[in-house]
PyMOL Python script that loads the backbone (N, CA, C, O; Angstrom):
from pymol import cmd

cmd.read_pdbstr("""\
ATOM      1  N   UNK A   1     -12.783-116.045-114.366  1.00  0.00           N
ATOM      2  CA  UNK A   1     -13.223-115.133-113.345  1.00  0.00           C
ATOM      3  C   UNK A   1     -12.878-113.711-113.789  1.00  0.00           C
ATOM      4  O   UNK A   1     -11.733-113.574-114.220  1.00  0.00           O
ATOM      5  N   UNK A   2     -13.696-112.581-113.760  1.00  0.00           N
ATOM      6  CA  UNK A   2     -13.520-111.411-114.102  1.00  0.00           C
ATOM      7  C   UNK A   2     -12.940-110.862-113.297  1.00  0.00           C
ATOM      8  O   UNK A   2     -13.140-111.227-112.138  1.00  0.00           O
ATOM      9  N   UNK A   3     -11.982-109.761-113.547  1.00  0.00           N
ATOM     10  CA  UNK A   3     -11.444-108.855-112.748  1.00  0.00           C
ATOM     11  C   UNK A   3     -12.037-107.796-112.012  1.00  0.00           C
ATOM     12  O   UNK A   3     -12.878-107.024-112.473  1.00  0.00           O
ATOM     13  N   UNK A   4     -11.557-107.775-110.795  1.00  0.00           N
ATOM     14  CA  UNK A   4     -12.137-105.980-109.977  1.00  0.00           C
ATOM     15  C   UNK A   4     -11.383-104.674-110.926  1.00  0.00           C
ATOM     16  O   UNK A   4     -10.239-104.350-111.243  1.00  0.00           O
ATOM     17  N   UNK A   5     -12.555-104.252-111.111  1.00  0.00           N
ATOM     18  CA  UNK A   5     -11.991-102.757-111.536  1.00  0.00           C
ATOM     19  C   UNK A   5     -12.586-101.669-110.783  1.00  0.00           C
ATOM     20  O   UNK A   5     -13.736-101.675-110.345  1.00  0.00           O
ATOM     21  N   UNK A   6     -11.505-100.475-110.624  1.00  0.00           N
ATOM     22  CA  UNK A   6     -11.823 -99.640-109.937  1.00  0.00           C
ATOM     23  C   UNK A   6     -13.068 -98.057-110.815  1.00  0.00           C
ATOM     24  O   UNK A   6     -12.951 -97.201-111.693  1.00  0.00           O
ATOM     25  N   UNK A   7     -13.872 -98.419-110.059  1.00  0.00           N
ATOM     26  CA  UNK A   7     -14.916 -97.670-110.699  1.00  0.00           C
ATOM     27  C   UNK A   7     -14.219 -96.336-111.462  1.00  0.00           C
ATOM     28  O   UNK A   7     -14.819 -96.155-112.521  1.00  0.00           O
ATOM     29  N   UNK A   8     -13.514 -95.685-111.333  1.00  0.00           N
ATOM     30  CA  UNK A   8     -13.007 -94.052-111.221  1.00  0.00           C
ATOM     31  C   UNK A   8     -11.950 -94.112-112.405  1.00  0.00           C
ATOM     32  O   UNK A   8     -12.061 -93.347-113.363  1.00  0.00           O
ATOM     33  N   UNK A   9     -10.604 -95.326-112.287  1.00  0.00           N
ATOM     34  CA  UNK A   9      -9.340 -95.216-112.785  1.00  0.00           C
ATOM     35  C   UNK A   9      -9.767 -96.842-113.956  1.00  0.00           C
ATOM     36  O   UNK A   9      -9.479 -96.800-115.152  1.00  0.00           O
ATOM     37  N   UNK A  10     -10.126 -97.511-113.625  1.00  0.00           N
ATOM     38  CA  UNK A  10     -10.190 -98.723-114.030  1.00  0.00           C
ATOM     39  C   UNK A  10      -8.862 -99.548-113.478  1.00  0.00           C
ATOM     40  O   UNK A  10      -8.389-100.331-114.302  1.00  0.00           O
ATOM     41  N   UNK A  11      -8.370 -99.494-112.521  1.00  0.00           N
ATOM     42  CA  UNK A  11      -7.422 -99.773-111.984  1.00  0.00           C
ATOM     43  C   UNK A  11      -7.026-101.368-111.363  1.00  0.00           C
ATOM     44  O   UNK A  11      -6.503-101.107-110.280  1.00  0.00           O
ATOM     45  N   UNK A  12      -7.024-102.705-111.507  1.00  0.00           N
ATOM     46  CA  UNK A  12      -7.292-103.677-110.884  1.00  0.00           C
ATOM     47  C   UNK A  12      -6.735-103.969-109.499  1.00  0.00           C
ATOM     48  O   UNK A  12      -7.084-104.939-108.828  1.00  0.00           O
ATOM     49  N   UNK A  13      -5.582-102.792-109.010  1.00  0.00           N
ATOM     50  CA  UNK A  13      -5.293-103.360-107.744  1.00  0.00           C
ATOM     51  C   UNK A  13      -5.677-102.690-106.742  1.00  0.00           C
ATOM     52  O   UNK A  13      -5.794-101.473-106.884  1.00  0.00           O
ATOM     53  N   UNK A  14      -5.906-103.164-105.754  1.00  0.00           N
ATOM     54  CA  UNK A  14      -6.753-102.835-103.915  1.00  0.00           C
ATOM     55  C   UNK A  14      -5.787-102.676-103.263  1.00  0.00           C
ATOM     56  O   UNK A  14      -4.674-102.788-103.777  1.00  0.00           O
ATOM     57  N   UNK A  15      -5.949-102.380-101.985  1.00  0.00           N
ATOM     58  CA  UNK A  15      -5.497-101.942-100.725  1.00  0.00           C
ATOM     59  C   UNK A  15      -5.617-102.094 -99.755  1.00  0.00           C
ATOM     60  O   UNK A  15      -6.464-101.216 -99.590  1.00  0.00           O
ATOM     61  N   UNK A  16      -5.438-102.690 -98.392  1.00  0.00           N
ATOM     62  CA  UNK A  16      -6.736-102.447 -96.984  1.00  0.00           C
ATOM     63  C   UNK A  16      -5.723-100.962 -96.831  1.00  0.00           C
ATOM     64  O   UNK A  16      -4.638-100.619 -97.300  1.00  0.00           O
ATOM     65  N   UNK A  17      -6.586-100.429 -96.049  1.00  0.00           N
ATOM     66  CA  UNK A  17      -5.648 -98.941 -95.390  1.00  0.00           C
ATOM     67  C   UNK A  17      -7.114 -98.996 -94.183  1.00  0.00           C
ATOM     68  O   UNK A  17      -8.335 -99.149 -94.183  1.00  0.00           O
ATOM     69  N   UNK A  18      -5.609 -98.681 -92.970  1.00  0.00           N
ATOM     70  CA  UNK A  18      -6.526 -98.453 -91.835  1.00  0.00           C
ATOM     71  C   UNK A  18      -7.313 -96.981 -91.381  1.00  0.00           C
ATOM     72  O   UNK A  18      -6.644 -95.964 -91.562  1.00  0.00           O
ATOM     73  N   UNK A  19      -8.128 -96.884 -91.038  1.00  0.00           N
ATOM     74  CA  UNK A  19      -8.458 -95.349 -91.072  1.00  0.00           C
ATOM     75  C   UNK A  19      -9.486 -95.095 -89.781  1.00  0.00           C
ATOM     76  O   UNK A  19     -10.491 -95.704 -89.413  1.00  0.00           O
ATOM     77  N   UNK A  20      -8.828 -93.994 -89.288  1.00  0.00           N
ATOM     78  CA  UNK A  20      -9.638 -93.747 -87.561  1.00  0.00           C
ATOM     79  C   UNK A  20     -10.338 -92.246 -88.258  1.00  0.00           C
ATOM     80  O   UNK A  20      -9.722 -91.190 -88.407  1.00  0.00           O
ATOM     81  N   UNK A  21     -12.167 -92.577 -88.715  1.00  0.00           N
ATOM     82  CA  UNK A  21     -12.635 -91.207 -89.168  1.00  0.00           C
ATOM     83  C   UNK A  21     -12.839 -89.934 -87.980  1.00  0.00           C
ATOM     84  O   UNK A  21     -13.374 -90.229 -86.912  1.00  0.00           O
ATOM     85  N   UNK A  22     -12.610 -89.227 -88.109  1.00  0.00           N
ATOM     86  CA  UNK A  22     -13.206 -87.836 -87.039  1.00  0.00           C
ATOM     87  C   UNK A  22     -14.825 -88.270 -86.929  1.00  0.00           C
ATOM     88  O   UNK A  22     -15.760 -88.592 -87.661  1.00  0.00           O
ATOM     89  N   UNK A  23     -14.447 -88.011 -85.219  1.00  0.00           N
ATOM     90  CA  UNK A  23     -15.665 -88.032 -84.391  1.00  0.00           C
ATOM     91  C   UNK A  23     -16.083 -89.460 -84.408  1.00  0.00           C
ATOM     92  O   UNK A  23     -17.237 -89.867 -84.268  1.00  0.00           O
ATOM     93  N   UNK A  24     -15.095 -90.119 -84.584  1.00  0.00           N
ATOM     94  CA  UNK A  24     -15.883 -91.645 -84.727  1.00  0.00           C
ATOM     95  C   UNK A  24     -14.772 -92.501 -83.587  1.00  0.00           C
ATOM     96  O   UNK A  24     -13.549 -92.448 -83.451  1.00  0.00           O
ATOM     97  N   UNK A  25     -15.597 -93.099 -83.045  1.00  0.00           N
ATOM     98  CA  UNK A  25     -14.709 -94.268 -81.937  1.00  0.00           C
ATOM     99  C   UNK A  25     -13.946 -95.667 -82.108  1.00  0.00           C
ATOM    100  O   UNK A  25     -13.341 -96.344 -81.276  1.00  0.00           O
ATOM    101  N   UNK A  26     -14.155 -95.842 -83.303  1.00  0.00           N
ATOM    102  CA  UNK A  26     -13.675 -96.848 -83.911  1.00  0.00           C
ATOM    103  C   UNK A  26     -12.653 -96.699 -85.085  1.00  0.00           C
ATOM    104  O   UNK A  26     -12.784 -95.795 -85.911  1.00  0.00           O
ATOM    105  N   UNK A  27     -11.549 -97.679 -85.146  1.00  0.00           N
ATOM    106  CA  UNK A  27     -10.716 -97.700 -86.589  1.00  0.00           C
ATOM    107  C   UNK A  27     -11.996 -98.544 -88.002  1.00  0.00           C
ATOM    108  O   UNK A  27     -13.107 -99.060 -87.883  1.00  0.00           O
ATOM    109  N   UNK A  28     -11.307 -98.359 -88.913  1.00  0.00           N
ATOM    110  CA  UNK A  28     -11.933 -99.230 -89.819  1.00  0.00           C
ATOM    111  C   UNK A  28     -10.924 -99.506 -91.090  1.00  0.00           C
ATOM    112  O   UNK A  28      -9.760 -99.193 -91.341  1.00  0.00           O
ATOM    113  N   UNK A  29     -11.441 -99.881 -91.430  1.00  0.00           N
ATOM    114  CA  UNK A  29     -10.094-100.799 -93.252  1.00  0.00           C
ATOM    115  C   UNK A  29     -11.281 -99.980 -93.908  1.00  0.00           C
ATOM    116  O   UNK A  29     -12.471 -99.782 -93.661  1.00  0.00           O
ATOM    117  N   UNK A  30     -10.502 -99.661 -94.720  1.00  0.00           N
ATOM    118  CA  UNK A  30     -10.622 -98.974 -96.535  1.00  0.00           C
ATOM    119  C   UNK A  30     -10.392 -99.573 -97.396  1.00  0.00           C
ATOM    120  O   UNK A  30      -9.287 -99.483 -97.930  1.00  0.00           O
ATOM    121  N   UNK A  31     -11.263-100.335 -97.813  1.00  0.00           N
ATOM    122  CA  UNK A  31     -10.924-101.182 -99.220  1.00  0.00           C
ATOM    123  C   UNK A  31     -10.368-100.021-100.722  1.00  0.00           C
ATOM    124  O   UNK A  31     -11.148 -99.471-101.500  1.00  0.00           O
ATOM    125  N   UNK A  32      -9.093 -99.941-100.744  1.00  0.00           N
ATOM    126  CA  UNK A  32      -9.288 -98.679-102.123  1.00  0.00           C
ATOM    127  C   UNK A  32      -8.432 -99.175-103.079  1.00  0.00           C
ATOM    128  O   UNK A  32      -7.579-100.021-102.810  1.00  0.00           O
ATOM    129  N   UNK A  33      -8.601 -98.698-104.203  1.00  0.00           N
ATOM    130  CA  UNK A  33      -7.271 -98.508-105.696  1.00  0.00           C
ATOM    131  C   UNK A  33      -5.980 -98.244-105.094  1.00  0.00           C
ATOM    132  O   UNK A  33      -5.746 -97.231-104.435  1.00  0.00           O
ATOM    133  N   UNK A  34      -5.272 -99.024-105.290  1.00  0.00           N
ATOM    134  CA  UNK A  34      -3.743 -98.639-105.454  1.00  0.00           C
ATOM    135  C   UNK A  34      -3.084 -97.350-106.330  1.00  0.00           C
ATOM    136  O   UNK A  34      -1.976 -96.826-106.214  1.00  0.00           O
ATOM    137  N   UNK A  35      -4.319 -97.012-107.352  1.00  0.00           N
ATOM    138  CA  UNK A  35      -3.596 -96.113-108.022  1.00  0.00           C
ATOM    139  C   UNK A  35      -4.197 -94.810-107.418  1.00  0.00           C
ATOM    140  O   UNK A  35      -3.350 -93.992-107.060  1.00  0.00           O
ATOM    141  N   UNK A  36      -5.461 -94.474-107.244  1.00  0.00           N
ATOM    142  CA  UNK A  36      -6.385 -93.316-107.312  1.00  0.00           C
ATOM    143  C   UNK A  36      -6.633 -93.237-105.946  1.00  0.00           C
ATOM    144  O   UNK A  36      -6.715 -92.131-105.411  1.00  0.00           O
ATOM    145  N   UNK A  37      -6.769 -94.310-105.284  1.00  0.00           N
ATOM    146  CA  UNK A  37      -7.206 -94.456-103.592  1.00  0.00           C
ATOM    147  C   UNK A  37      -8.726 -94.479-103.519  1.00  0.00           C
ATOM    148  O   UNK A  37      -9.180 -94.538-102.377  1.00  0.00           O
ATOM    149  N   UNK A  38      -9.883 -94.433-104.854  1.00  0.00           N
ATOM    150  CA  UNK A  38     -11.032 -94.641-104.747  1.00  0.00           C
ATOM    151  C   UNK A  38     -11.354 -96.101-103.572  1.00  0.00           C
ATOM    152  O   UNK A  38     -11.040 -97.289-103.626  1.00  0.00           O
ATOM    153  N   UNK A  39     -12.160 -95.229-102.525  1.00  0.00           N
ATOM    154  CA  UNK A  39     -12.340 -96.638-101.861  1.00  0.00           C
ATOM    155  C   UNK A  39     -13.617 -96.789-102.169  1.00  0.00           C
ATOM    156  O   UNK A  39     -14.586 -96.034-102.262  1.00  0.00           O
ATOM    157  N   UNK A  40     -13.360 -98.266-102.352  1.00  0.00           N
ATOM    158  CA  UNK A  40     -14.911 -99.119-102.845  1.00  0.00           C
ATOM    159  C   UNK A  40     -15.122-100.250-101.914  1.00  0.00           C
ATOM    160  O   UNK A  40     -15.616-101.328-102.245  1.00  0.00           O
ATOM    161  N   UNK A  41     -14.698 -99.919-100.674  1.00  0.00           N
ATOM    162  CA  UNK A  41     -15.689-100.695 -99.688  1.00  0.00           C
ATOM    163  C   UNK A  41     -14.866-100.200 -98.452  1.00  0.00           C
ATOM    164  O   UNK A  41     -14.147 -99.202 -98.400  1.00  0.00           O
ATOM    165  N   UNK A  42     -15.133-101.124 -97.458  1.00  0.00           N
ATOM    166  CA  UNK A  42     -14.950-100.592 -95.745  1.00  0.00           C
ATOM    167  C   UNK A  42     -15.213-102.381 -94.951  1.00  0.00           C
ATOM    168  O   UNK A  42     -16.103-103.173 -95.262  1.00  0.00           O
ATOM    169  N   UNK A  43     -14.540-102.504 -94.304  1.00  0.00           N
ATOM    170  CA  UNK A  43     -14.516-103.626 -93.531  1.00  0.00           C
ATOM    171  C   UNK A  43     -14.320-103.162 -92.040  1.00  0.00           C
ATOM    172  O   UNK A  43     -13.811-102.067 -91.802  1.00  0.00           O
ATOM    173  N   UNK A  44     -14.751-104.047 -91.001  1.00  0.00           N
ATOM    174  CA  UNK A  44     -14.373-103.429 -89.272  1.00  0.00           C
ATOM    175  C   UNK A  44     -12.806-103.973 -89.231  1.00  0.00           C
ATOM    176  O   UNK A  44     -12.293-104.958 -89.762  1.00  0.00           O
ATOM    177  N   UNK A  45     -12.249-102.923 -88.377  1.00  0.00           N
ATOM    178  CA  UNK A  45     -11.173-103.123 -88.281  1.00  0.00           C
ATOM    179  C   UNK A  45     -10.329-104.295 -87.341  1.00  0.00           C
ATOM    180  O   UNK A  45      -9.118-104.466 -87.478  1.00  0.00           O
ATOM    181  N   UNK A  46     -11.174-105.079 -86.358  1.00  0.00           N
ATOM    182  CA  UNK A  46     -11.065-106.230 -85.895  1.00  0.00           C
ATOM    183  C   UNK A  46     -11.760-107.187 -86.556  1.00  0.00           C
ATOM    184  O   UNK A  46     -12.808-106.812 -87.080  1.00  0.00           O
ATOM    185  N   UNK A  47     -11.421-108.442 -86.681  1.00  0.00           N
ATOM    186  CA  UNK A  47     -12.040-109.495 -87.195  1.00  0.00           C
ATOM    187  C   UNK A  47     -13.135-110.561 -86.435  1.00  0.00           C
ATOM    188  O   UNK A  47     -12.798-111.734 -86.270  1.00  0.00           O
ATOM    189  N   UNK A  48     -14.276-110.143 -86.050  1.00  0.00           N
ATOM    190  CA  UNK A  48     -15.238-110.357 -85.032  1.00  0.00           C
ATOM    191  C   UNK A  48     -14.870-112.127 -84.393  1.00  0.00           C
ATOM    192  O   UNK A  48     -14.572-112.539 -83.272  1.00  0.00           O
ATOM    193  N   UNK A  49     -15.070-112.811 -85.710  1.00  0.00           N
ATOM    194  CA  UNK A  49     -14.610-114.010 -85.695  1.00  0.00           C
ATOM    195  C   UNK A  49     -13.563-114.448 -84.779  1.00  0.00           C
ATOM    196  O   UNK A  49     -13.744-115.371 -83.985  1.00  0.00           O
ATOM    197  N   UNK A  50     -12.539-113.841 -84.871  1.00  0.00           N
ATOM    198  CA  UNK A  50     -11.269-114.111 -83.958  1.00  0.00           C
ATOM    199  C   UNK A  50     -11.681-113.852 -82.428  1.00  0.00           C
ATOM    200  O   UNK A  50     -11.636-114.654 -81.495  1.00  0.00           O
ATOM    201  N   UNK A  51     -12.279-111.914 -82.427  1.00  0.00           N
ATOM    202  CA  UNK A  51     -12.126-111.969 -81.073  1.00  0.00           C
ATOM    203  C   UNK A  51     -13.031-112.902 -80.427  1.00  0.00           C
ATOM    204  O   UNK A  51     -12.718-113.314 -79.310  1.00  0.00           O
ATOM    205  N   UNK A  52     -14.162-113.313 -80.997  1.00  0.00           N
ATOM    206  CA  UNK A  52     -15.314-114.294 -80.406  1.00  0.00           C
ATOM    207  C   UNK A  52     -14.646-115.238 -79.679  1.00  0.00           C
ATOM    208  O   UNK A  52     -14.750-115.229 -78.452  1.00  0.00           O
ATOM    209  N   UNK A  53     -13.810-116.252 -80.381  1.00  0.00           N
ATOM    210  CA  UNK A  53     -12.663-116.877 -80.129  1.00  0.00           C
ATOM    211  C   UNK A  53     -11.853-116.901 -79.147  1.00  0.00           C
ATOM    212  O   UNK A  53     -11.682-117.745 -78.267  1.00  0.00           O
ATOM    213  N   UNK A  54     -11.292-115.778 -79.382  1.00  0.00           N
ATOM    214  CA  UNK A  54     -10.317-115.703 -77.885  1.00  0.00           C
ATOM    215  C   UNK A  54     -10.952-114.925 -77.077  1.00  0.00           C
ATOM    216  O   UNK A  54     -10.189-114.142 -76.512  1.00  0.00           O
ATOM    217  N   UNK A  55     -11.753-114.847 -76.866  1.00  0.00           N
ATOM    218  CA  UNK A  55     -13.247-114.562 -75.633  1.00  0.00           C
ATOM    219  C   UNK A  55     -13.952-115.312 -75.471  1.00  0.00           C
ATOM    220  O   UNK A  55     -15.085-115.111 -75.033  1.00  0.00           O
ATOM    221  N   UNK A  56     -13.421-116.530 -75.817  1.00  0.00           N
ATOM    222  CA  UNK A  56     -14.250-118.076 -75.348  1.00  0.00           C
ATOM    223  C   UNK A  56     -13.405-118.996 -74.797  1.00  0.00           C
ATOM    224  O   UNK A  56     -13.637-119.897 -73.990  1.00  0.00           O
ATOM    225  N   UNK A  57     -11.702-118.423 -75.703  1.00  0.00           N
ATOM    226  CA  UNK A  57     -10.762-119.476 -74.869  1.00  0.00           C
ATOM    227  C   UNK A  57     -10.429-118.746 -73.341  1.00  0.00           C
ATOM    228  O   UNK A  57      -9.655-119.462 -72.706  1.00  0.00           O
ATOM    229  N   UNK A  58     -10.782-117.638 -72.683  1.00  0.00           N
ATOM    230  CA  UNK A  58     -10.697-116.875 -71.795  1.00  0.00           C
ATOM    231  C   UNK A  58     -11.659-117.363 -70.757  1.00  0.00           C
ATOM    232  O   UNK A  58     -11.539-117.820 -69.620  1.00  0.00           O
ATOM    233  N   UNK A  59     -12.454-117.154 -71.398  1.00  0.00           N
ATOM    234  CA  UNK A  59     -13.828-117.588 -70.242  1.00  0.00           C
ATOM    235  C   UNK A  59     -13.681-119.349 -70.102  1.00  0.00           C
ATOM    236  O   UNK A  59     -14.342-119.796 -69.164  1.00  0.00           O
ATOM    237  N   UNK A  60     -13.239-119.943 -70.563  1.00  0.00           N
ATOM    238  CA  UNK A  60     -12.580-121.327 -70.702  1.00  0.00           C
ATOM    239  C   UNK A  60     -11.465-121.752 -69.177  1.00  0.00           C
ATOM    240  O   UNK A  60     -11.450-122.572 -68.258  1.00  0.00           O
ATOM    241  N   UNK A  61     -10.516-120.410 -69.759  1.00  0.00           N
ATOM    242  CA  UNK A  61      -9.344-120.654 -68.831  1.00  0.00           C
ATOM    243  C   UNK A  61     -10.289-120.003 -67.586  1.00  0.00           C
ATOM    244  O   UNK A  61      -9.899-120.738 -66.678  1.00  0.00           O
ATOM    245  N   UNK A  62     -11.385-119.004 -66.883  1.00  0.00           N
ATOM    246  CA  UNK A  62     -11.419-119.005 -66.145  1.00  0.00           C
ATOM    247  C   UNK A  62     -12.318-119.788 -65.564  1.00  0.00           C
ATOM    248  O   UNK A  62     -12.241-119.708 -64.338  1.00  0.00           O
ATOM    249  N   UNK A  63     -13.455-120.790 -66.090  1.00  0.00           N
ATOM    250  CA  UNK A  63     -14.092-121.816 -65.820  1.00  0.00           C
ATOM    251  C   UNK A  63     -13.180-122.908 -65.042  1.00  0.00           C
ATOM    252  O   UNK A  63     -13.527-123.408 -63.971  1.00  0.00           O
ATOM    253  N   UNK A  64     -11.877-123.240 -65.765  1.00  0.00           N
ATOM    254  CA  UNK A  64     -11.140-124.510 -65.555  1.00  0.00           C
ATOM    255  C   UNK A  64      -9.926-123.619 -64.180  1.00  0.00           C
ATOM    256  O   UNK A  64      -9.433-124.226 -63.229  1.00  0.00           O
ATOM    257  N   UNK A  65      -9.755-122.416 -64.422  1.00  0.00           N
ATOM    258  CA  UNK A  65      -9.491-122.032 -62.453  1.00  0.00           C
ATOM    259  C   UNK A  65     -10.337-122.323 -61.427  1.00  0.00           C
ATOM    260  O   UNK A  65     -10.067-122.812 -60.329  1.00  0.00           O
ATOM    261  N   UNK A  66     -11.827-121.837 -62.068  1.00  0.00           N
ATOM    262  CA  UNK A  66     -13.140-121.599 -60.775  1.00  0.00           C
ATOM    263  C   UNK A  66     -13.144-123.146 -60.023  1.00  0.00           C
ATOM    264  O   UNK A  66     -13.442-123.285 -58.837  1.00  0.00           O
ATOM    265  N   UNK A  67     -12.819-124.103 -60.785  1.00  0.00           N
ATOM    266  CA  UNK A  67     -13.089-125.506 -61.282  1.00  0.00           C
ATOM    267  C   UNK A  67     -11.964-126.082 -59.841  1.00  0.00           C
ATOM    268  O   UNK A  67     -12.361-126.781 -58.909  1.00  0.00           O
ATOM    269  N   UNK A  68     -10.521-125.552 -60.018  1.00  0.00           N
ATOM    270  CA  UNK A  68      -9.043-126.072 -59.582  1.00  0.00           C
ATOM    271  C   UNK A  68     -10.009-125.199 -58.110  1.00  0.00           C
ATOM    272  O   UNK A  68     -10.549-125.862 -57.225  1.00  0.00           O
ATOM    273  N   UNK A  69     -10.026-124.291 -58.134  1.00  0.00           N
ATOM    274  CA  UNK A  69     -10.533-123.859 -56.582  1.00  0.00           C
ATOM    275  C   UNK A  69     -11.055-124.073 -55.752  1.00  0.00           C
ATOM    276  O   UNK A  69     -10.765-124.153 -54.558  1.00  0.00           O
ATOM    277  N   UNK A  70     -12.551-124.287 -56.723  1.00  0.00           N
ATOM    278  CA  UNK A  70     -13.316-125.542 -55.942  1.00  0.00           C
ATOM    279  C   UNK A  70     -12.909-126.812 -55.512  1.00  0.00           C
ATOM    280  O   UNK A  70     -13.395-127.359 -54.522  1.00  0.00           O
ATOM    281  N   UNK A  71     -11.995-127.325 -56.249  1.00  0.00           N
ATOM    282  CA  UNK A  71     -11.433-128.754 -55.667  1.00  0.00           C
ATOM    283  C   UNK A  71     -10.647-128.267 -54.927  1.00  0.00           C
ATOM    284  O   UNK A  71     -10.103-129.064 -54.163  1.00  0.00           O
ATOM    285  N   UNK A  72     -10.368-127.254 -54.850  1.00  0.00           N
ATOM    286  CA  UNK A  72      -8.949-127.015 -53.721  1.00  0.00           C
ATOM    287  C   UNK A  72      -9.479-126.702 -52.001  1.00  0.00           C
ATOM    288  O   UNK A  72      -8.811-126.852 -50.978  1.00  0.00           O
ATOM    289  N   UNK A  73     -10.769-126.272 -52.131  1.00  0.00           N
ATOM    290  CA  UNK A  73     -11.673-126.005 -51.005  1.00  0.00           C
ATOM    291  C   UNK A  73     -12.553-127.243 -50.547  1.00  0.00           C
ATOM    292  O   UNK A  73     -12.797-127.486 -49.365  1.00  0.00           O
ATOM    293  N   UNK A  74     -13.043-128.069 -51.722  1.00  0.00           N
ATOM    294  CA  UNK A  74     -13.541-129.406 -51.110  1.00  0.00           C
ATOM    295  C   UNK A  74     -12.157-130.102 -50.302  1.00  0.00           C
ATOM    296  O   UNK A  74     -12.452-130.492 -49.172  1.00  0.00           O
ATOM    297  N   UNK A  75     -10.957-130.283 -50.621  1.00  0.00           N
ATOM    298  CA  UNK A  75      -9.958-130.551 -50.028  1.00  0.00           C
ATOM    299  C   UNK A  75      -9.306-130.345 -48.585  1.00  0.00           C
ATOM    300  O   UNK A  75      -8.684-131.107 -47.845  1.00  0.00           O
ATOM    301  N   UNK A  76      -9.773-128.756 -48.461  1.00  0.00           N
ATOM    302  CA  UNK A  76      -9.347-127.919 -47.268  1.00  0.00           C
ATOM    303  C   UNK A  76     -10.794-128.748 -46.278  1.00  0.00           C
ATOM    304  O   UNK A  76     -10.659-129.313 -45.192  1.00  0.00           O
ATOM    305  N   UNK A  77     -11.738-128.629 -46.843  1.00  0.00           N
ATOM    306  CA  UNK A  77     -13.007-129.202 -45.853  1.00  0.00           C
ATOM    307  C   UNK A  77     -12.904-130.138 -45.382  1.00  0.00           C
ATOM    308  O   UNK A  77     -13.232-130.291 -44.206  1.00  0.00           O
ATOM    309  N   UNK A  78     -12.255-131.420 -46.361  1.00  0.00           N
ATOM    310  CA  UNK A  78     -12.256-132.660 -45.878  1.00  0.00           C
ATOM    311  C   UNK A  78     -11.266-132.570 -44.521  1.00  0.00           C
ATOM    312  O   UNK A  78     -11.646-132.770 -43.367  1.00  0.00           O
ATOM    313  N   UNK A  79      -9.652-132.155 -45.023  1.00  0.00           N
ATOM    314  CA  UNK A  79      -8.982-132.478 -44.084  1.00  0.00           C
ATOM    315  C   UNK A  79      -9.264-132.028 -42.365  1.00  0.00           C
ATOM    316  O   UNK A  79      -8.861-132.376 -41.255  1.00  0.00           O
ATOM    317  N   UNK A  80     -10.137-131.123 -42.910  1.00  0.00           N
ATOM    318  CA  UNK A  80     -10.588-130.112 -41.289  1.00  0.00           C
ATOM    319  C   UNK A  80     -11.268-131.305 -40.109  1.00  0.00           C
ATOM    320  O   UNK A  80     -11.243-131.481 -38.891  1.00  0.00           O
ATOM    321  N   UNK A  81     -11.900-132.000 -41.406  1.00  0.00           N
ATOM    322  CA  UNK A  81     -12.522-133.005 -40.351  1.00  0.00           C
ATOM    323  C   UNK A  81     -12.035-134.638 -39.695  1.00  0.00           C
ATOM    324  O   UNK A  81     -12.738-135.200 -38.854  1.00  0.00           O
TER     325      UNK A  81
END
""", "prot")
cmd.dss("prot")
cmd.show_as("cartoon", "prot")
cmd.util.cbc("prot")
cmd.orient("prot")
């Protein structure tokens, strides 16, 4: 497998570095050289994958409340009668 080299230094080692640009609303990762700081790429600074995830186990936990409530109100009905 060939090595990454850094376009600028020829440098083989990387970096993430987080970086909030001016005028921009978002953070982002800086892929750069360890030696020179040439960055040669950019990634989002959350990992979409994850939050998808735990914005499914959320809507999960509030399905399986809506769920306990409703049985808790079919309950209250019965005994009324």
């Amino acid at each position: 497998m060939a090595l990454s080299l850094c376009p600028k230094c020829e440098n083989h080692s990387f970096e993430m570095v987080e970086v909030e640009p001016g005028n921009w609303r978002f953070k982002i990762m800086f892929v750069q050289c360890t030696s020179c700081g040439t960055v040669v790429g950019t990634m989002d600074y959350f990992n979409l994958s994850t939050l998808i995830h735990e914005l499914k186990e959320k809507v999960e936990n509030v399905e399986n409340k809506l769920e306990d409530i409703e049985y808790e109100i079919v309950l209250m009905k019965n005994n009324k009668k």
